[in-house]
TIPA-200763 format. One record per residue: x, y, z of N, C-alpha, C, O in turn. Coordinates in steps of 0.001 Angstrom, whole numbers, padded with zeros to 6 digits, always signed. Example, Ala and Ser with C-alpha at 12.3 -4.5 7.8 and 13.67 -1.06 7.14 Angstrom:
+013190-005690+007800+012300-004500+007800+013200-003300+007800+014236-003319+008465+012850-002250+007080+013670-001060+007140+012900+000030+007870+013409+001138+008039
END
This chain:
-052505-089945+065741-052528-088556+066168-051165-087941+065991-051083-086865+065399-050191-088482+066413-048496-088227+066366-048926-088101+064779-049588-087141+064385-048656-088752+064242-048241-089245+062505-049282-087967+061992-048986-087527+060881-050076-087533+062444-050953-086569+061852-050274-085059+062079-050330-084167+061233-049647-084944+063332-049219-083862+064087-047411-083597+063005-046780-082553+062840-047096-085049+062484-046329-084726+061730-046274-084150+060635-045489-083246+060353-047166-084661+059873-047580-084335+058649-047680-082564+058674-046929-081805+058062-048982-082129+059684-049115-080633+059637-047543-079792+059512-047324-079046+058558-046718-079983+060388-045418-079684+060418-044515-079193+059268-043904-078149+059041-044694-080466+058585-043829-080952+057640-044734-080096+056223-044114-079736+055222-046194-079883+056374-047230-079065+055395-046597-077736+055460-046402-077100+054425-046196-077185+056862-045971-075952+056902-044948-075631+056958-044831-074432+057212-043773-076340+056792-042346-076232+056555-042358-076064+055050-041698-075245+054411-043135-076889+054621-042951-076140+052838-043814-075076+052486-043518-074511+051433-044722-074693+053044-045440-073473+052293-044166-072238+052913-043499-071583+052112-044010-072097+054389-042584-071417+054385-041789-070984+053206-041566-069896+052677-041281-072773+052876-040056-072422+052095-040598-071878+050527-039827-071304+049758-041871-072124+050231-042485-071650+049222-042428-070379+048965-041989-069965+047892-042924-069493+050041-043097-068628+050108-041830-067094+050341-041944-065888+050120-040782-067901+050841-039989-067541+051031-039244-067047+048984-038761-065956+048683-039372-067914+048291-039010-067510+047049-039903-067228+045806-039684-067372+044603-041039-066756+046535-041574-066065+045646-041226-064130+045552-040708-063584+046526-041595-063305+044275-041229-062053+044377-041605-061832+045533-042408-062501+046182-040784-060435+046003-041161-059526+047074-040995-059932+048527-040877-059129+049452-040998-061515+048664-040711-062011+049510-039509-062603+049874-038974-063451+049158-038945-062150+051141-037130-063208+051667-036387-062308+050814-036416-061078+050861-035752-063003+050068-034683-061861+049336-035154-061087+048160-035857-061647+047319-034761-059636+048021-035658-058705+047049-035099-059162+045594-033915-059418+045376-036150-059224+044627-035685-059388+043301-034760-058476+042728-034611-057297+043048-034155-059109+041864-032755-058357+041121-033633-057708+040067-034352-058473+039424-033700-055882+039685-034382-055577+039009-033993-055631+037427-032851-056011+037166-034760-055320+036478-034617-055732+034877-034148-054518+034372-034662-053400+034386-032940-054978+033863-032034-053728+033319-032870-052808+032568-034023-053066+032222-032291-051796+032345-033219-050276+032057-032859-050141+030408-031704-050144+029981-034155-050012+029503-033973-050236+028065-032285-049217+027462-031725-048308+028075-032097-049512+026815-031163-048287+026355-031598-047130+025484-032634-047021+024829-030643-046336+025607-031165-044681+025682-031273-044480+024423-030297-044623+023686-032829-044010+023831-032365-043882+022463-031783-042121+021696-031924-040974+022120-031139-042664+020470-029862-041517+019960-031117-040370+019822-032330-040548+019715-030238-039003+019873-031583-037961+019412-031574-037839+018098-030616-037988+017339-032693-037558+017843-033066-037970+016376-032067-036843+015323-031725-035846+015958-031736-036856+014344-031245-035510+013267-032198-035278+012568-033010-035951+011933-031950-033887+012814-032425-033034+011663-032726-033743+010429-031954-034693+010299-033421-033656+009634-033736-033720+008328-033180-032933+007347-033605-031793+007154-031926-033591+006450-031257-032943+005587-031869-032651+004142-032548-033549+003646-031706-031608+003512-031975-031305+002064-031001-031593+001402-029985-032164+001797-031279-031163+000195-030322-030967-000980-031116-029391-001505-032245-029032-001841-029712-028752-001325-029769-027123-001170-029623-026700-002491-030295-025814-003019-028714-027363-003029-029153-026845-004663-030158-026977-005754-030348-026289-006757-030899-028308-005182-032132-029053-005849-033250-027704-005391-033806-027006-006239-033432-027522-003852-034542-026623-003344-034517-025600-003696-035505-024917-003424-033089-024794-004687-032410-023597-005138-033366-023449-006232-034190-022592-006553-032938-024690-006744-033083-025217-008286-034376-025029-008853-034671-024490-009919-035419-025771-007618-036782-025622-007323-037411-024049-007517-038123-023729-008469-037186-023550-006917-037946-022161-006391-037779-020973-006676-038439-020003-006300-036505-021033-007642-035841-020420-008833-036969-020670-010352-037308-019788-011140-037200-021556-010376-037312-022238-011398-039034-022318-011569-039633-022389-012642-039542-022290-010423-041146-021658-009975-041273-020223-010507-042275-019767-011059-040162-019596-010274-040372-017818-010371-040217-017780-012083-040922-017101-012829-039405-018446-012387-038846-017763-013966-040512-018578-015023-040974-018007-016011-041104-019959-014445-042124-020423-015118-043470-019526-014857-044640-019779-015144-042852-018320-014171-044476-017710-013831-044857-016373-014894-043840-015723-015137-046034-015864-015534-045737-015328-016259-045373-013756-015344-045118-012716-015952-045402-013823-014167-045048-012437-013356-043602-011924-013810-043265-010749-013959-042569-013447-014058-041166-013113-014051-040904-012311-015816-039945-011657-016225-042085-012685-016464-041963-012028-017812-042664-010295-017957-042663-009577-018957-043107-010061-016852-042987-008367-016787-042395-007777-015454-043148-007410-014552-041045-007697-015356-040279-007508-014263-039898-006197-014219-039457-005715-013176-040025-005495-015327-039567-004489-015160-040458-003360-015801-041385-003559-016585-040002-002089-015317-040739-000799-015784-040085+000129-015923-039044+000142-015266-040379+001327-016829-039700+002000-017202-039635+003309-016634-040400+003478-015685-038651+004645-017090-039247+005671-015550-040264+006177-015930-041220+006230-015155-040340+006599-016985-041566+007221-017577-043279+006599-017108-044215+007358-016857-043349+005295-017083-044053+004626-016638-044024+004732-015211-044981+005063-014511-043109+004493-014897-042756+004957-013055-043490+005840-012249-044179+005584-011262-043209+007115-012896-043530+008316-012704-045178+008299-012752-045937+008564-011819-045438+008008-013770-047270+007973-014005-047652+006868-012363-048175+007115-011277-047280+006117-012754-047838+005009-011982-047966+005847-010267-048980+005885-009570-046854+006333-010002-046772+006911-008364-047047+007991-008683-047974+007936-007875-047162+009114-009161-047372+010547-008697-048477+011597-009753-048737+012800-009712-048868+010639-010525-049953+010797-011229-051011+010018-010457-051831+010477-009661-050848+008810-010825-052516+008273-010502-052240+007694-009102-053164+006944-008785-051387+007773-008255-051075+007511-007015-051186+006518-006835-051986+006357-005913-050596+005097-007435-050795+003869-007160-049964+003219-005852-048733+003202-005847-050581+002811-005002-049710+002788-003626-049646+000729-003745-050089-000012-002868-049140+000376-004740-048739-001268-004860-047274-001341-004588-046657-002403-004504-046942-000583-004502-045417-000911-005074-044213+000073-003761-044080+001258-003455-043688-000978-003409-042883-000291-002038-041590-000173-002541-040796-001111-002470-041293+000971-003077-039700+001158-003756-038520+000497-002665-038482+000557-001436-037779-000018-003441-035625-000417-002336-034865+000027-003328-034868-000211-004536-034125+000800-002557-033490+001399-003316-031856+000845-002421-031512+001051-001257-031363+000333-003194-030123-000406-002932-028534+000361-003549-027532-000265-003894-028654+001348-003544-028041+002307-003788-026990+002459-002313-027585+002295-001247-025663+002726-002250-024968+003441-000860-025796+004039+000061-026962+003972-000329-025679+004606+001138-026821+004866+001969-026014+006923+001899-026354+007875+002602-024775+006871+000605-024299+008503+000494-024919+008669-000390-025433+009778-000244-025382+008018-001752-025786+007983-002707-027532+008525-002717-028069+009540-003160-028074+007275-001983-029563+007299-001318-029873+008913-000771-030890+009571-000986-028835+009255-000114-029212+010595+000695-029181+011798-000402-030159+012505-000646-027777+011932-001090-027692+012752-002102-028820+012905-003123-028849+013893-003856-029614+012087-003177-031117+012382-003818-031677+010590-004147-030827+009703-004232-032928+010336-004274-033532+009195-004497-035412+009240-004869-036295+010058-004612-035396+008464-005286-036997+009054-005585-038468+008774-004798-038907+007625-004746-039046+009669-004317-039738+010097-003018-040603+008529-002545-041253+007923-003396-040543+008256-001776-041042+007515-000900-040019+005850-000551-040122+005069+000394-038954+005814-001942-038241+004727-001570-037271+004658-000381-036616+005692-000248-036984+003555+000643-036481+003315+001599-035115+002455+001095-035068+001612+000199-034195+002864+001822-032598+002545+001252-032436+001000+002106-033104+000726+003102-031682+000326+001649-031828-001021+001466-030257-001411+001075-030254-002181+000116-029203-001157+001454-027964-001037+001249-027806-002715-000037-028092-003780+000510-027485-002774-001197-027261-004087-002107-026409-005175-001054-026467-006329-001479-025784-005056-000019-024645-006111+000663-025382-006034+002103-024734-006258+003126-026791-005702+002150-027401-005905+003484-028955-006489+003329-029940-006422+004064-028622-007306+001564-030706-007598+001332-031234-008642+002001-032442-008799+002183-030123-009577+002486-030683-010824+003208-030567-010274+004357-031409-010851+005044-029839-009213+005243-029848-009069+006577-031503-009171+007075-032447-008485+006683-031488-010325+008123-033185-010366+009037-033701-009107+008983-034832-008846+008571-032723-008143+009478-033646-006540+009964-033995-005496+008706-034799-004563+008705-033283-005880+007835-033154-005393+006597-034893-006174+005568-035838-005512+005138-034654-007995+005482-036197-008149+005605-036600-007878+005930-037218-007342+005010-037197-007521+006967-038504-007059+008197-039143-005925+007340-040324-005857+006997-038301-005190+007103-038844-003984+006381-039680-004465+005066-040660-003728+004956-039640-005356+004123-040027-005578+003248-041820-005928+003481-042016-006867+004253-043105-005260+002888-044257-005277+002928-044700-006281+002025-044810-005993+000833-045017-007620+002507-045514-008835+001144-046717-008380+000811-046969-008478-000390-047431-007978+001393-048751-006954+000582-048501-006295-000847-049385-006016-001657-047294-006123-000987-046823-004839-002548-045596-005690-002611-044955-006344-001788-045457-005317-004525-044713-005211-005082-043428-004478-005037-043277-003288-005313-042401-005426-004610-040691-004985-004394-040244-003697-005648-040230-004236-006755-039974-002546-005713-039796-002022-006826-038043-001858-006515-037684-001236-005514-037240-002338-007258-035757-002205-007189-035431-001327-007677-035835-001215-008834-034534-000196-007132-033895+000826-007987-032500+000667-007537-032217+000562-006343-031453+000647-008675-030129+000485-008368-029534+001760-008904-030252+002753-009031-027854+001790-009327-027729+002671-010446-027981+002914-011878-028168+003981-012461-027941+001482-012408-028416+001104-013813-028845+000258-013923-029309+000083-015050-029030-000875-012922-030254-001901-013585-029361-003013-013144-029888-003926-012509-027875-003070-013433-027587-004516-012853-027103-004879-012032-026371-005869-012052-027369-004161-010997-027667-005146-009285-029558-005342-009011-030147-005973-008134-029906-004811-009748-031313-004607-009396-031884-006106-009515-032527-006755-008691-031454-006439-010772-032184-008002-011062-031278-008954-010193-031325-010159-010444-030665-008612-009444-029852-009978-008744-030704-010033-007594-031063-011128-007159-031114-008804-006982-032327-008538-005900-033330-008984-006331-033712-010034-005813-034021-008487-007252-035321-009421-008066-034973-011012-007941-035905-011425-007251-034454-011700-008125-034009-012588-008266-033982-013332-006705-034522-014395-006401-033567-012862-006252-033469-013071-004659-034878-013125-004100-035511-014178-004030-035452-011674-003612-036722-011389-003481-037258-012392-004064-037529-013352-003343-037570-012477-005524-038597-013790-005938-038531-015108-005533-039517-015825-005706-037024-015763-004765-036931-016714-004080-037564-016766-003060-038155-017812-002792-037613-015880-002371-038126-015807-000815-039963-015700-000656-040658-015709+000360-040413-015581-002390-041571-015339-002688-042421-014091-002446-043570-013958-002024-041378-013110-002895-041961-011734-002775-041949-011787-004046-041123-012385-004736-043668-010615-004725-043238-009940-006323-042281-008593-006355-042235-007706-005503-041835-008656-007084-040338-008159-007316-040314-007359-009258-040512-007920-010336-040047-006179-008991-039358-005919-010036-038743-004888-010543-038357-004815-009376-038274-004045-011076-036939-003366-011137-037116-001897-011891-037952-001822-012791-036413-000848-011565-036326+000378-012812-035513-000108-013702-034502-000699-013323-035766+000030-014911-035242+000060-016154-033898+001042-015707-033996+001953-014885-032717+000696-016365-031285+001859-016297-031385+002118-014592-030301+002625-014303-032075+002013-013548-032050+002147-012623-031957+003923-012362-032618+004507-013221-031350+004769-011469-031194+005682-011053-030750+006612-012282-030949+007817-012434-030145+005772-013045-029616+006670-014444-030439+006732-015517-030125+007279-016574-031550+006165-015288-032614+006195-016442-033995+007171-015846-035006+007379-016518-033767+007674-014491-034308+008598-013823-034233+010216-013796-035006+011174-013773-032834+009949-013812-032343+011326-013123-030809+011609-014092-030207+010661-014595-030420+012802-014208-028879+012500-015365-028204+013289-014400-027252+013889-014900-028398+013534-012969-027260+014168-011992-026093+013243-011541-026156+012201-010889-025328+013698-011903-024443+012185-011582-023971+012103-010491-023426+011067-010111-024095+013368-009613-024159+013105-008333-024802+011689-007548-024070+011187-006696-025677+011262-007718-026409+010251-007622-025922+008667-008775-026781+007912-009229-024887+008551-008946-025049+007689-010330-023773+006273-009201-023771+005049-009067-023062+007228-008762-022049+006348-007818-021053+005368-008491-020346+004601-007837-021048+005461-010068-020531+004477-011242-019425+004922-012053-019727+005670-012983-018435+004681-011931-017321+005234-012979-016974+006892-012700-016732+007653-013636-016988+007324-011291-016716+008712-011018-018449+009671-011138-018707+010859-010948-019301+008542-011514-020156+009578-011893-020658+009909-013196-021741+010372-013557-019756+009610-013741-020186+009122-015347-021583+007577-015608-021726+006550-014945-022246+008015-016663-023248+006635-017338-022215+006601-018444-021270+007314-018777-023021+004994-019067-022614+004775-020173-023189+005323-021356-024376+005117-021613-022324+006124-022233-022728+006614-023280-023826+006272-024221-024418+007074-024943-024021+005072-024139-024744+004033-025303-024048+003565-026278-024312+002646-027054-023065+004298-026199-021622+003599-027872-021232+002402-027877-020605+002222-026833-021262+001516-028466-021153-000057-028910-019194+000116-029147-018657+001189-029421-018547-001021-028982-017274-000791-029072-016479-001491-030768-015327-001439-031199-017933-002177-031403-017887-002959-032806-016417-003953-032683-015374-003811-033321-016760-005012-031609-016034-005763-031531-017073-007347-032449-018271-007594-032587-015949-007958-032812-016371-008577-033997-017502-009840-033438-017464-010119-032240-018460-010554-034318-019789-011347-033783-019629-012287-035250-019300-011976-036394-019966-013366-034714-020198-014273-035678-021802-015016-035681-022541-015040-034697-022065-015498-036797-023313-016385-036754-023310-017785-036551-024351-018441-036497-022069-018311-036428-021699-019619-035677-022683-020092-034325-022716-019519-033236-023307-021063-034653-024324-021586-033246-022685-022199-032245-021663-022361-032912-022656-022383-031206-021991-022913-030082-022802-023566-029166-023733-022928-028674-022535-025243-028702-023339-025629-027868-022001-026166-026720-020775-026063-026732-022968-026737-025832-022192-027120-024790-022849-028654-023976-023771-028448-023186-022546-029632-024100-023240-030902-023320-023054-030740-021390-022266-030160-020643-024634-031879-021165-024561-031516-019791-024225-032505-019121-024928-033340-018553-022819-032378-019209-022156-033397-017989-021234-033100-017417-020128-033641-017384-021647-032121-016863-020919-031534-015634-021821-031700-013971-023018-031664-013687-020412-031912-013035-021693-032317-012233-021816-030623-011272-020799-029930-011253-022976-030157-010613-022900-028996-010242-022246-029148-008819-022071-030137-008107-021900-027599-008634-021206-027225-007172-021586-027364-006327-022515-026586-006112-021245-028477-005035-022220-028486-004302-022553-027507-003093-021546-026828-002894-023242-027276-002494-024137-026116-001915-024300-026808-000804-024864-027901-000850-023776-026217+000524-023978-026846+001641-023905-025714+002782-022741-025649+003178-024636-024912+003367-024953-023740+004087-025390-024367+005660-025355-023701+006695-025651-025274+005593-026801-026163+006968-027530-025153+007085-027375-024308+007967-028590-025117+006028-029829-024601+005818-031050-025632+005942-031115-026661+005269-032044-025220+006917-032988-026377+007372-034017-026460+006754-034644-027494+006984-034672-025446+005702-035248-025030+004911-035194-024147+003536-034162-023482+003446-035992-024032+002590-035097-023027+001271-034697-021728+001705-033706-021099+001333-035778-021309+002729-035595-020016+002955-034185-019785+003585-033630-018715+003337-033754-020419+004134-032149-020573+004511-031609-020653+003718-030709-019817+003635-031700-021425+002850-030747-022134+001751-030423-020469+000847-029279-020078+000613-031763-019643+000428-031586-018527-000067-030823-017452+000674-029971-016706+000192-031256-017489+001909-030355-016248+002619-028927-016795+002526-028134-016008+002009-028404-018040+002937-027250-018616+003452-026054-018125+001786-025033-017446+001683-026939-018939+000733-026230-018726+000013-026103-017295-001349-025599-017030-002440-026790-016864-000492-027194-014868-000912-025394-014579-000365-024341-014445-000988-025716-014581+000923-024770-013855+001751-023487-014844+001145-022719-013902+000950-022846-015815+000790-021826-016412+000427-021174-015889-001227-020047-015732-001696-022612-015738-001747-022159-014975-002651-021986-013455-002706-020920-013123-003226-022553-012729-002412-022143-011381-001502-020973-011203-001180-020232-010336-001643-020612-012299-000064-019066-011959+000453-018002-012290-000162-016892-011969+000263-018228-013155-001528-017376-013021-002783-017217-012215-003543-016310-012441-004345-017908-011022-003679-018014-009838-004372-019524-009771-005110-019697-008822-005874-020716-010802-004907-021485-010339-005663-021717-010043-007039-020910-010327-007924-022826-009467-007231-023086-008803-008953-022070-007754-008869-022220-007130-009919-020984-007132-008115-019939-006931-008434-019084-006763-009499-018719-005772-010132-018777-008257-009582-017405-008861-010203-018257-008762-011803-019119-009555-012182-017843-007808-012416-018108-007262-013828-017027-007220-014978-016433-006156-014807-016518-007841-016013-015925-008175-017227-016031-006721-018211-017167-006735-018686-015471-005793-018572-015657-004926-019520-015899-006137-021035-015797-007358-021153-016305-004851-022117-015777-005594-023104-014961-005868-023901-014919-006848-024645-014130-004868-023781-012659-004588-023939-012045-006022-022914-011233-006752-023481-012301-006251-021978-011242-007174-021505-011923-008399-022057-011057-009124-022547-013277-008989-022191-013922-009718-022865-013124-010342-024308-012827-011504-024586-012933-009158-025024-012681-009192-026055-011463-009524-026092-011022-009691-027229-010516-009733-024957-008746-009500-025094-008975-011192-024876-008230-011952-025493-010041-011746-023969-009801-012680-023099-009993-013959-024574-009232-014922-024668-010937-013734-025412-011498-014362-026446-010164-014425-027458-009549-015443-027775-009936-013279-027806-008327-012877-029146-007371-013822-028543-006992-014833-029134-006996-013494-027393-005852-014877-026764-005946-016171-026721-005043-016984-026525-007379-016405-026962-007647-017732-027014-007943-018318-025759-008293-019495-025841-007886-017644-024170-008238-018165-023014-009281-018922-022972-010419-018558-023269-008865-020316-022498-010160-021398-022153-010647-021224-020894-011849-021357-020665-010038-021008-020244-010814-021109-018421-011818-020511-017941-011916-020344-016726-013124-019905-019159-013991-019566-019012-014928-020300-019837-014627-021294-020497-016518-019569-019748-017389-019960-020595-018059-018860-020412-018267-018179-019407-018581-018705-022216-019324-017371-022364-020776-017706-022934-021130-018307-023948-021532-017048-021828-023354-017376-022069-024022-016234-022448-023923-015291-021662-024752-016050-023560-025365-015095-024257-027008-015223-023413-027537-016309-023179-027465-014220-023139-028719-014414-022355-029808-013486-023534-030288-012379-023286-029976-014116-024566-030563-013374-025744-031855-014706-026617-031833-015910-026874-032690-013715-026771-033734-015110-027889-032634-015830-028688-031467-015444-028619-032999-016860-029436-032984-017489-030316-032548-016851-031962-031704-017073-032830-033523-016086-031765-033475-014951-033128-032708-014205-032793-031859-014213-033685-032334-013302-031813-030905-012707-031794-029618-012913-031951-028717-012302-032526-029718-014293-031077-028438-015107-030963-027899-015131-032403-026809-014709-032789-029031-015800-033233-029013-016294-034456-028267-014888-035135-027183-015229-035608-028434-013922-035259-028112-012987-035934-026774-012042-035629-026531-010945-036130-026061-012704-034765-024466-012463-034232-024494-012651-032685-025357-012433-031835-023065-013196-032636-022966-013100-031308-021374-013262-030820-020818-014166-031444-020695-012730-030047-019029-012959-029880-018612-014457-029796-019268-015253-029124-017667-014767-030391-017294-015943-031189-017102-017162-029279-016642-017046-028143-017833-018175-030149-017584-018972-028726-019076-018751-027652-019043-019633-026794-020101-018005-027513-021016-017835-026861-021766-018656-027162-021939-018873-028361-022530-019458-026105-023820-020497-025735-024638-019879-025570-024391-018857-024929-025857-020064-025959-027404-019210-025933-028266-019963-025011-028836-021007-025328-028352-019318-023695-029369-019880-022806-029977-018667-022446-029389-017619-022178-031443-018907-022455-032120-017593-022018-032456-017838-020648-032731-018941-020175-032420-016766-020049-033195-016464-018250-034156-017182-017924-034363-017564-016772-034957-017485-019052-036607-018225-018603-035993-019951-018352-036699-020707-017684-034866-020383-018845-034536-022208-019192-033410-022124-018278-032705-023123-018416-032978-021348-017424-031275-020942-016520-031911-022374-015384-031359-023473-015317-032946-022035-014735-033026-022878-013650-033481-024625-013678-034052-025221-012764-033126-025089-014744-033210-027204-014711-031782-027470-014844-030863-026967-015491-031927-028586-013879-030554-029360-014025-030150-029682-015265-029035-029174-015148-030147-030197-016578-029697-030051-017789-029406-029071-018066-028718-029278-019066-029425-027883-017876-028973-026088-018202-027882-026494-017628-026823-026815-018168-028191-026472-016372-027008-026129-015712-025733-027093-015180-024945-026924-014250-025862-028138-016134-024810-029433-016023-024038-028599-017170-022811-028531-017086-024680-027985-018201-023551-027331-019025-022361-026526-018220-021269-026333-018754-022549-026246-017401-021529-025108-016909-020383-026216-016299-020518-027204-015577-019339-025659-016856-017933-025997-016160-017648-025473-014880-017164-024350-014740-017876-026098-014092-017250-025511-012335-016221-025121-012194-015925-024085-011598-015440-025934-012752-014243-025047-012850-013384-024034-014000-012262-024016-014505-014464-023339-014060-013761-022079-015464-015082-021117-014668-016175-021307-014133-014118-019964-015016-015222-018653-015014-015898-019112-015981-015579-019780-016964-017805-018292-015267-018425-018284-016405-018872-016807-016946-019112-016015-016034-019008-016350-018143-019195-014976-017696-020427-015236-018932-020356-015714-020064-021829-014547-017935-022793-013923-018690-022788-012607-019588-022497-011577-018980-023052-012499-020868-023826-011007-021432-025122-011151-021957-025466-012286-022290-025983-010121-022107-027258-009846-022543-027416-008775-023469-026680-008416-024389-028246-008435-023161-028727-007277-024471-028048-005760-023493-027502-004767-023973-028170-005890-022874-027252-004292-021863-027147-004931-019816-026609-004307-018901-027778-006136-019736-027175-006253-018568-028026-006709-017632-027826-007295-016568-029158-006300-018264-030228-007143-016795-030635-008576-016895-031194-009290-016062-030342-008758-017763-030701-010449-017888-029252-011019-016524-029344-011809-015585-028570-010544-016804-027287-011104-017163-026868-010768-015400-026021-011420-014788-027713-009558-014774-027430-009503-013212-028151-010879-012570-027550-011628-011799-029314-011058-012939-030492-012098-012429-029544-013665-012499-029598-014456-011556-028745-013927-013688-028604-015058-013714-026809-015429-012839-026283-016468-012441-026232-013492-012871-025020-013851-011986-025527-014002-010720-024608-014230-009932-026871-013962-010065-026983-013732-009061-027390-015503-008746-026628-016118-008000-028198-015990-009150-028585-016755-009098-027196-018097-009384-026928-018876-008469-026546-018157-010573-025571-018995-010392-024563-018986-009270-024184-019964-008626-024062-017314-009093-023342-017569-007891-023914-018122-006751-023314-018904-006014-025077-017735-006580-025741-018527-005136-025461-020197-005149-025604-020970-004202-025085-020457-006315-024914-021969-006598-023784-022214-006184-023715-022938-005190-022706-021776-006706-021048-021663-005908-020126-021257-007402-018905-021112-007455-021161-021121-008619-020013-020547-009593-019036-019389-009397-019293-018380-008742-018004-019612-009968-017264-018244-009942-018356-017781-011455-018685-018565-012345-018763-016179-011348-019618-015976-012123-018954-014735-012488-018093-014456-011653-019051-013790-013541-019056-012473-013734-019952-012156-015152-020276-012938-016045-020205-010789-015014-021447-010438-015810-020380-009289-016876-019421-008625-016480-020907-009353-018196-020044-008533-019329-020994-007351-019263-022177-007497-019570-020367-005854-018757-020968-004784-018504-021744-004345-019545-021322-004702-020645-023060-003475-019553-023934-003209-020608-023948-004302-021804-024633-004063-022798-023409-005160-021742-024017-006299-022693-023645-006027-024233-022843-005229-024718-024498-006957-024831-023859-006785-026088-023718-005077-026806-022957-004749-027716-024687-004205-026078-024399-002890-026127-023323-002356-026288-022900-001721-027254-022954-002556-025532-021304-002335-025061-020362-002777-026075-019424-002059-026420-020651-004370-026755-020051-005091-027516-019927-004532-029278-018882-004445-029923-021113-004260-029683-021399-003385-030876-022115-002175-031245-022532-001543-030274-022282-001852-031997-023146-000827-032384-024424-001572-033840-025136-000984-034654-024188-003072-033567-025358-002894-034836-026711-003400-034069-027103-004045-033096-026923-003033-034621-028944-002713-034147-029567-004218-034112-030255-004577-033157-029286-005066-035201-029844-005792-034971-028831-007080-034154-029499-008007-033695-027777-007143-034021-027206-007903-033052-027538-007524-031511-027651-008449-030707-027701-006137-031070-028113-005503-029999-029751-006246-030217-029942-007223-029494-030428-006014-030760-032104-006726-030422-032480-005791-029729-033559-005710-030316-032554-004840-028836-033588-004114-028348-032797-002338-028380-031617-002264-028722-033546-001074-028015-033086-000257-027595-032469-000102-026436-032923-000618-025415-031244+000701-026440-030230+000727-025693-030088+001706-024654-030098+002750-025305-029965+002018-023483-029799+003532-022906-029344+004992-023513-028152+005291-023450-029917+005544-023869-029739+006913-024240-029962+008282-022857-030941+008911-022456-028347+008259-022446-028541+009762-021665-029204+010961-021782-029661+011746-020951-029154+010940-023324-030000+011888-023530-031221+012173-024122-031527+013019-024962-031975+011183-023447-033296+010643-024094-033829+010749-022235-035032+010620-022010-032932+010963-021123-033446+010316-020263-034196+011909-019715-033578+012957-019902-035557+011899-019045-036251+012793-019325-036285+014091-017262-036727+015159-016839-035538+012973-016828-034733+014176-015081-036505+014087-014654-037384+014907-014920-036605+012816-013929-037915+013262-012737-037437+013634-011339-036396+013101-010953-038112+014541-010480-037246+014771-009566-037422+013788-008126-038285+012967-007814-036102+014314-007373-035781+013322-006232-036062+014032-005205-036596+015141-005159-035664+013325-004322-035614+014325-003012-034387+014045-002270-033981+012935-002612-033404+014743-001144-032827+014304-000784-032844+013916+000571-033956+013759+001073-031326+013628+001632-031555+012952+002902-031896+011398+003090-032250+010656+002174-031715+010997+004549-032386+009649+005228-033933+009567+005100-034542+008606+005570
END
């Protein structure tokens, strides 16, 4: 009975001590360290010149980018004859210029305010962007833009000066257009090429999308001076006679034009082939590059577009126009002031 009375004792002295070290029980468990914190994730980076490169290069393969432009004569019919309501005029003209007369229903759109947000807002993706500048070459740098952002887009021919011959409204050289007179500076039939191994500028805005990437690097080129920064051909011509290398000169003309003269030293890339990386490994980053065309609109579209890249760019004013007087090195008809036929404006905001 004793020896039994022990045993129980001695049974329940260990379930005690059993119990005593299990969880939750006697002393509290030491808890399990807390996972570590994880990093916040980043953003997802692009490559801003590739998405440039991209969506540029969508617009010029479309056949929309091969009728960009219209003429006033055509203009005129289109709005106030048969009342075609497609087309929402910007007129990117000064906002003294705009007031002093502009043509009826377009809304002013200052050229150094096209990426401003509030300045988009206004733009209707329902219709066609119609650009009116003074002559045509800021117009295609806007076209150009606009078609990035995936608006249709396209331009007056001569712009405001192929409208109207008040020069009140012209805002260019005092008010003066260009005559149409060629300056018969000398052209050769020499082909010029250029290899692509250059590497391009790189483009870095911290843009989270293209549509950034376009505004970011709109406005960078803008605040460099833009379709601006313009080359006469007179200085063209001084820059070539001296022999200056620190540029490169791009003819924005067919094949068959090129072929048939062109200022000594010019590479032939046309507007439609500007946007693949092989084009544009030709360009030296470090040399001006300066575009000409047949009078200038090729030649706004592609300063607009390279500068957005980070070239130092400038465009050779009225183009090979400017450059000669022969007809067939020029390739197309040229502005004539006095061919231009005065539709009327209206004035004010």
């Amino acid at each position: 009975m004793i020896a039994r009375r022990v045993l129980l004792v001695l049974m329940s002295l260990m379930i005690f001590a059993g119990l005593a070290i299990l969880p939750g029980c006697g002393e509290a468990e030491t808890p399990a360290p807390a996972p570590p914190a994880e990093e916040p994730a980043e953003a997802p980076s692009i490559d801003e010149a590739a998405e440039l490169i991209e969506v540029t290069n969508e617009y010029l393969s479309s056949e929309f980018s091969q009728n960009w432009v219209v003429n006033a004569a055509d203009l005129n019919d289109l709005l106030f004859v048969k009342n075609d309501d497609s087309f929402q005029l910007i007129d990117v003209r000064s906002p003294e210029h705009y007031a002093a007369g502009h043509i009826e229903g377009a809304i002013n759109i200052p050229y150094e305010t096209i990426v401003d947000e509030d300045q988009l807002a206004k733009l209707n993706p329902d219709k066609t962007q119609l650009v009116v500048d003074y002559d045509g070459s800021k117009a295609t740098g806007v076209v150009c833009v606009y078609s990035q952002l995936g608006y249709e887009a396209m331009f007056l021919r001569f712009g405001i000066s192929g409208w109207t011959t008040d020069p009140a409204l012209y805002g260019i050289d005092g008010g003066k257009v260009w005559d149409g007179v060629g300056a018969d500076y000398p052209v050769t039939t020499e082909g010029f090429t250029a290899e692509p191994t250059f590497d391009l500028p790189t483009l870095d805005t911290g843009a989270a999308d293209v549509r950034e990437v376009v505004i970011n690097a709109t406005k960078a080129f803008l605040a460099r001076g833009g379709n601006t920064n313009l080359i006469t051909a007179t200085e063209l011509n001084g820059w070539i006679e001296a022999g200056a290398d620190d540029f490169m000169l791009i003819t924005a003309v067919s094949p068959e034009h090129y072929a048939l003269g062109h200022p000594e030293g010019a590479i032939n890339i046309g507007r439609a082939k500007l946007a693949t990386e092989g084009v544009l490994k030709q360009f030296d980053p470090d040399k001006k590059i300066v575009v000409t065309c047949y009078q200038g609109h090729n030649s706004g579209f592609m300063q607009m577009f390279l500068g957005q890249l980070g070239y130092d760019v400038y465009a050779q004013r009225f183009g090979l126009g400017a450059w000669t007087n022969n007809a067939e090195v020029r390739g197309v008809p040229m502005y004539d002031p006095a061919k231009v036929q005065n539709f009327p404006v209206v004035t004010g905001q």
